[in-house]
C-alpha positions as CSV (number, residue, x, y, z in Angstrom):
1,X,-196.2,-107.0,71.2
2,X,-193.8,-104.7,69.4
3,X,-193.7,-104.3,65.4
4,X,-190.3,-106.3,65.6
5,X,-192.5,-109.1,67.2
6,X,-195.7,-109.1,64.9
7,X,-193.1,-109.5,61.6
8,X,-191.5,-112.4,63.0
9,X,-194.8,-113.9,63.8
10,X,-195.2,-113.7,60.0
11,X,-192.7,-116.0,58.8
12,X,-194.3,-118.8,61.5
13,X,-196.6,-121.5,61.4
14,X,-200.3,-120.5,61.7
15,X,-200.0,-123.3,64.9
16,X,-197.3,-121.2,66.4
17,X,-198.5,-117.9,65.8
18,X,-199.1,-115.4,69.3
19,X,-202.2,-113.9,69.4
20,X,-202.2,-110.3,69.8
21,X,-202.7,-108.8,73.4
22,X,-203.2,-104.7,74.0
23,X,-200.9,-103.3,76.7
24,X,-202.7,-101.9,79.2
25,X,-201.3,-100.1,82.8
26,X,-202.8,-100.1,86.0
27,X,-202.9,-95.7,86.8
28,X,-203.3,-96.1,89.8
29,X,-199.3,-97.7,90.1
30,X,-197.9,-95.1,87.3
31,X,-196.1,-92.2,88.1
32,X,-196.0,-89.4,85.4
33,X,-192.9,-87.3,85.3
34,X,-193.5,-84.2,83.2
35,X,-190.4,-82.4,82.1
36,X,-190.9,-78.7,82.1
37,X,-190.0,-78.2,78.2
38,X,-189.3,-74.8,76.6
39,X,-191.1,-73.2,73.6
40,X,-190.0,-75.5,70.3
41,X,-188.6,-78.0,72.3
42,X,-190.5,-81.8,71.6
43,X,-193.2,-82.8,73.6
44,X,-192.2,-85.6,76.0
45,X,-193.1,-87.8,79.2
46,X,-191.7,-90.5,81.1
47,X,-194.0,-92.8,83.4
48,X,-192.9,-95.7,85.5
49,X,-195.6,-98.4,86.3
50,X,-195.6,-101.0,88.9
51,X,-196.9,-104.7,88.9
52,X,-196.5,-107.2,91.2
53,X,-198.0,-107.8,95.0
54,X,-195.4,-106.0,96.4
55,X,-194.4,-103.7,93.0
56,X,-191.5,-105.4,93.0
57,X,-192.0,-105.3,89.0
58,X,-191.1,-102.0,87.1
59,X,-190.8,-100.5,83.5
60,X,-189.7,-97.1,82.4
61,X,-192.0,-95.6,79.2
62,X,-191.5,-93.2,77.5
63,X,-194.2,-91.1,75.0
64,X,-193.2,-88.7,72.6
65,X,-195.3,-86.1,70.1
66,X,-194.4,-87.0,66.3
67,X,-193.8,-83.6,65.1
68,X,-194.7,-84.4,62.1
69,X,-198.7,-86.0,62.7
70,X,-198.7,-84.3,66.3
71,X,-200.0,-87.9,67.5
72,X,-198.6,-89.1,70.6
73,X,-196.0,-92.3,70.3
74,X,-194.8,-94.4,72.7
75,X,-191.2,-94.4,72.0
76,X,-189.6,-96.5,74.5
77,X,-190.8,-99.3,77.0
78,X,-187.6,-101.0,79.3
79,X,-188.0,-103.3,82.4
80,X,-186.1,-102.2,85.7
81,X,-184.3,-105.7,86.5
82,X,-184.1,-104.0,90.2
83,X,-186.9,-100.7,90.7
84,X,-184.7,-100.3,93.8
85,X,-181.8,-99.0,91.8
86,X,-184.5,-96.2,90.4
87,X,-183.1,-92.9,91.3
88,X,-185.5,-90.5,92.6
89,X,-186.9,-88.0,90.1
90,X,-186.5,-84.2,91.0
91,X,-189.9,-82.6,90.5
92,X,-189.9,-78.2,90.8
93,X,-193.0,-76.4,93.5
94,X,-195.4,-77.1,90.4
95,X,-194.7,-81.3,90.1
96,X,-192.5,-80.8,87.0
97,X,-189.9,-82.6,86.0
98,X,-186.9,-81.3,84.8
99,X,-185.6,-82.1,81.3
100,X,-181.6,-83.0,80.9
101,X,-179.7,-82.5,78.1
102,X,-178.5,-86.9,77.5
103,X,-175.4,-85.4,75.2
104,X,-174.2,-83.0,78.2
105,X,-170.6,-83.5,79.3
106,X,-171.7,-82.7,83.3
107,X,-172.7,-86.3,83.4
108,X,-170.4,-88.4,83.9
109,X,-171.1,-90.4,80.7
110,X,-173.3,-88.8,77.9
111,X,-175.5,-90.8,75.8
112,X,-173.2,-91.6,73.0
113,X,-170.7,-93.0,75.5
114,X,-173.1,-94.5,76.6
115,X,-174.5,-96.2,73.6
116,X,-170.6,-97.3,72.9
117,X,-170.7,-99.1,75.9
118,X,-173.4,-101.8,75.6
119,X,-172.1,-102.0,72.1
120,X,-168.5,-103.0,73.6
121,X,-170.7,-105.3,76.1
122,X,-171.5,-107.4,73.4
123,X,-168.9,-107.4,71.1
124,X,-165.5,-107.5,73.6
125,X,-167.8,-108.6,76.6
126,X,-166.9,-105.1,77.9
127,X,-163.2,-105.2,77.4
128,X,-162.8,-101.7,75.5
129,X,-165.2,-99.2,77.2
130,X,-168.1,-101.6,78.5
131,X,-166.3,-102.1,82.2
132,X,-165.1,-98.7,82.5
133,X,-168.1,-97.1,81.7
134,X,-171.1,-99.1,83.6
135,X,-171.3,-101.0,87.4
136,X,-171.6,-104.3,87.3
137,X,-175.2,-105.0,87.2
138,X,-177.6,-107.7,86.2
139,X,-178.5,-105.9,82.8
140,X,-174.2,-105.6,82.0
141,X,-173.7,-109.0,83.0
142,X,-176.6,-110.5,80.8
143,X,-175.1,-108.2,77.2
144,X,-171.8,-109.8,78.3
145,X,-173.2,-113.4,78.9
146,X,-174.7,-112.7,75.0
147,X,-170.8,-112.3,74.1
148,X,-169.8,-115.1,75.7
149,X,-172.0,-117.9,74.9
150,X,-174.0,-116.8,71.3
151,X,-171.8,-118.7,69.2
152,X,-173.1,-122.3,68.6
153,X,-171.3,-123.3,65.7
154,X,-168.6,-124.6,67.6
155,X,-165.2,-125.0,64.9
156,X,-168.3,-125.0,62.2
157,X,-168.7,-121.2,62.3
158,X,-168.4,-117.9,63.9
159,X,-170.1,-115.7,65.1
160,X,-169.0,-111.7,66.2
161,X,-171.2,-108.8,67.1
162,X,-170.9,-105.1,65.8
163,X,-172.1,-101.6,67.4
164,X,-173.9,-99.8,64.3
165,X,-174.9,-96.3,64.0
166,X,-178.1,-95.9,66.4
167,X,-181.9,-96.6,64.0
168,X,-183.6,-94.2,66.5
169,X,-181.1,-92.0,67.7
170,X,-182.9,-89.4,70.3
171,X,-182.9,-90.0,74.0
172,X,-184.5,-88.8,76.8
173,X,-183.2,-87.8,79.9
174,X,-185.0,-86.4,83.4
175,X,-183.0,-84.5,86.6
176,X,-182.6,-87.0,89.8
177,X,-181.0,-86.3,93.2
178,X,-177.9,-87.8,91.7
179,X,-177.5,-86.9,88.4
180,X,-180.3,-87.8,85.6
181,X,-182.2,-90.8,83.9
182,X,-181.6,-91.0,80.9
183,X,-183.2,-93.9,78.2
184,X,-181.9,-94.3,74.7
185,X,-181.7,-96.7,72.2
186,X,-179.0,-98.5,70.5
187,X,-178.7,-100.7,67.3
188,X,-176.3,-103.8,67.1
189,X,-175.7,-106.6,64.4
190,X,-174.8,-110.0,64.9
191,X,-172.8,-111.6,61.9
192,X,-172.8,-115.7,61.6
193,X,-170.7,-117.2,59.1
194,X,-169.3,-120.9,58.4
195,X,-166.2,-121.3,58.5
196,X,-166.2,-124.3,56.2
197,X,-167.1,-123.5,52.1
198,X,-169.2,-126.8,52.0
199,X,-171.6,-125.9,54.7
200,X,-174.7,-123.5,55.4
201,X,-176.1,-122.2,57.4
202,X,-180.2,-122.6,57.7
203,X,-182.6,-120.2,59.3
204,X,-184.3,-120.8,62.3
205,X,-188.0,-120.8,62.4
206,X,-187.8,-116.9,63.8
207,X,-186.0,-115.7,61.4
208,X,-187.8,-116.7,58.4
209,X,-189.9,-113.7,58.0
210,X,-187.0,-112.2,56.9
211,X,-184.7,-114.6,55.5
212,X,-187.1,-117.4,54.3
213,X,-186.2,-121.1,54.2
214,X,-183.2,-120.6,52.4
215,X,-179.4,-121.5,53.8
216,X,-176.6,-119.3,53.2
217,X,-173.1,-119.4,54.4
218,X,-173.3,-116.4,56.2
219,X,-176.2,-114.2,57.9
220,X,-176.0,-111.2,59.5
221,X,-179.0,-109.7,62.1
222,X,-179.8,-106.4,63.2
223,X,-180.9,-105.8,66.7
224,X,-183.0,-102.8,67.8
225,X,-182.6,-102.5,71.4
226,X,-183.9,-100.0,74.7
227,X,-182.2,-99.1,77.4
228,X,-182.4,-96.9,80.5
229,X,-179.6,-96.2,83.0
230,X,-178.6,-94.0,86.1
231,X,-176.0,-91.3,85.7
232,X,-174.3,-89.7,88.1
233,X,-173.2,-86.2,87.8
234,X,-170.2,-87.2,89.6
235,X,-167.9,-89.2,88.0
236,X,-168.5,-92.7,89.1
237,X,-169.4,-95.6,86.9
238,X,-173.5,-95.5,85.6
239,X,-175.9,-97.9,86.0
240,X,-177.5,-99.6,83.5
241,X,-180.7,-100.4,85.2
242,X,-182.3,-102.5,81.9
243,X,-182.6,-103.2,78.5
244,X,-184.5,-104.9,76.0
245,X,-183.7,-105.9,72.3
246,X,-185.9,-107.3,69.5
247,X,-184.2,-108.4,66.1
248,X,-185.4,-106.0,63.3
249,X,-184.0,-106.8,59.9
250,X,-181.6,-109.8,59.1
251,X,-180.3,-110.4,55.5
252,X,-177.7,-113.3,53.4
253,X,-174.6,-111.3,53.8
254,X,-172.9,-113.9,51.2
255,X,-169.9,-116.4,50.7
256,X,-167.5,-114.3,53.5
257,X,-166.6,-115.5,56.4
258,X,-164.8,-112.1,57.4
259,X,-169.0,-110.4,57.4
């Protein structure tokens, strides 16, 4: 259960209330990829752990030293929709991985193009960059299926998404046979608003931890999402091989409709 998850448990009835469950990881179906850092660089490692009778379930995590407290975080957790699509990790003579830089122009689409892509995905349904940038792949096809069917106001109210500038902008990125992993994170909004002055709009019951019980005519969300993709160093379309998004702030965002 992530932060994002605990708040919005807040705002719910005792009766509907989760109760809290430690992660835990069978080691003996986690591989540890190491990235041969040099001297000032952050401390960093990616595992991917397997579940299922076959494995056929995977996830990508990825822990990180807070410079700051020099404890150990775990920064990033994202579900492989297919672990078949993983690329295969390049490890040295000495089982190290090897770090990439996720900004560097010899992939075929650095991080921040990246991050502008699943931003188009939901807000054009992949119309601008989205498309262009990514394969078609279960993960592209279900931010694009978020486009296209969100809006349940019908000719009551609208409702558009935004790209924002990233909440937790470093990423993380490890040499493969093709080119490199890389996981990030990107931030989006979603902005509902009636289109009618008379009407409001009330919260739903997960939202109330942050908006309360009272209706406004427009809202607007904030979504914190991870994500993990395969990109070639050719240049060929990446893969986006999962994501996962959890809302993190919403807020009243007044009488507008134009949000």
């Amino acid at each position: 259960m992530s932060l994002a998850d605990l708040k919005e448990d807040e705002g719910l009835p005792k009766a509907d209330q989760r109760p809290f469950r430690a992660w835990s990881y069978d080691v003996t179906k986690t591989d540890l990829y190491i990235p041969r850092l040099a001297p000032g660089q952050q401390k960093w490692f990616a595992a991917v752990t397997r579940a299922g009778s076959g494995q056929q379930y995977a996830r990508v995590l990825v822990l990180a030293e807070n410079t700051k407290t020099k404890d150990w975080e775990m920064v990033s957790t994202v579900d492989i929709d297919d672990p078949q699509q993983l690329p295969q990790i390049v490890l040295d003579q000495d089982g190290y991985a090897t770090p990439v830089d996720p900004a560097s122009i010899k992939l075929a689409a650095p991080v921040d193009l990246m991050r502008a892509a699943v931003g188009d995905n939901f807000a054009t349904g992949g119309k601008q960059t989205g498309r262009k940038v990514f394969a078609p792949t279960k993960a592209t096809e279900q931010q694009i299926k978020v486009h296209r069917t969100v809006n349940k106001f019908g000719t009551r109210g609208t409702t558009r998404f935004t790209a924002e500038k990233p909440e937790y902008p470093d990423a993380y990125a490890l040499k493969t046979t093709t080119g490199a992993l890389v996981v990030f994170s990107h931030t989006h909004a979603q902005h509902d608003a009636s289109t009618t002055p008379s009407l409001r709009i009330m919260p739903e019951k997960h939202d109330r931890a942050w908006l309360g019980t009272s209706p406004s005519p427009a809202f607007t969300y904030r979504f914190t999402c991870s994500d993990v993709a395969a990109v070639p160093s050719t240049p060929d379309p990446s893969t986006l091989l999962g994501y996962g998004c959890r809302r993190t702030n919403a807020a009243a965002t007044g009488p507008s409709t134009t949000v």
